[in-house]
Every structure is written in structure tokens, then in C-alpha cells.
N, C-alpha and C positions, 0 to 999 in steps of 0.2 A: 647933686653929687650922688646920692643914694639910688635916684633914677637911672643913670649911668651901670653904677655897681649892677642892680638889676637887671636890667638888661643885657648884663653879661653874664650873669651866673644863665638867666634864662635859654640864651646862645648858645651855652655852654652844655647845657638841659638839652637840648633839642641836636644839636649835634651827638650827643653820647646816643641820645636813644635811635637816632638816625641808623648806625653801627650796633645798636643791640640784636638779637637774636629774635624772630617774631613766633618763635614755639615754644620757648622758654621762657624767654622776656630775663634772661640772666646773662647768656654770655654774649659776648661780641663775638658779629657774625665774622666768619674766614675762610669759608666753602662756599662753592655757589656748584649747584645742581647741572648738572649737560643732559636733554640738550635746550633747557627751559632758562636757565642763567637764573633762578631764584637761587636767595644767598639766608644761609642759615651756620648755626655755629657747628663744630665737627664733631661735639657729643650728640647733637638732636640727628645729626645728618648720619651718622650711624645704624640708627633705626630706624632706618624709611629706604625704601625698597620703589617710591611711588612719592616724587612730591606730595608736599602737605597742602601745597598753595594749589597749584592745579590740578593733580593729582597724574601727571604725565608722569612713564615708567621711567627710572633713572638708568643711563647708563654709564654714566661716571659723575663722580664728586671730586671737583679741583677745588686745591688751595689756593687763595687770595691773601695778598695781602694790601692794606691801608697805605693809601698814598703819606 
């Protein structure tokens, strides 16, 4: 029974952090960078001028949103 429960709080873990933010590690990501498609939240993506991930110049930041 407990094995069950675990395994879904776990799922549960690993989906959230899926959707977390990878410069912050705080909010959920809902921007993704053009023209590289990396997705970051839209207070980090604010301050970058230059992807963080590859470092390719940005020319636009769209809104995403979670299926």
C-alpha cells in the first residue's frame, strides 16, 4: 500500500520539476526562447538578451502554455 503511495508522490516529484524553471529552479517554466525553443520562466527570461543554455542571441520570447 505504501509502495503504491510512493511512487506517486515520486511521479508527482518528477513531473513538477519536469515544468520547473532551470535558472532559477523556482518558478514554472512559460516562455520558451526563438529561435533555439529553450523554455525558461518569464522573470529569468527577462534578463537575458543571449540564451543561458546555449548561449544563441534571442530574438523573441513567446508565451507557452501547459497542456
Amino acid at each position: 500500500m505504501f509502495e503504491k503511495s510512493d511512487m506517486a508522490t515520486k511521479e508527482a516529484d518528477t513531473a513538477k520539476a519536469a515544468w520547473s524553471c532551470r535558472v532559477c529552479l523556482n518558478n514554472e517554466v512559460d516562455v520558451t526562447i526563438v529561435p533555439c525553443g529553450h523554455v525558461l520562466c518569464r522573470r529569468c527570461s527577462s534578463a537575458v538578451s543571449r540564451c543561458p543554455f546555449c548561449r544563441i542571441q534571442v530574438s523573441r520570447i513567446m508565451r507557452i502554455f501547459r497542456p
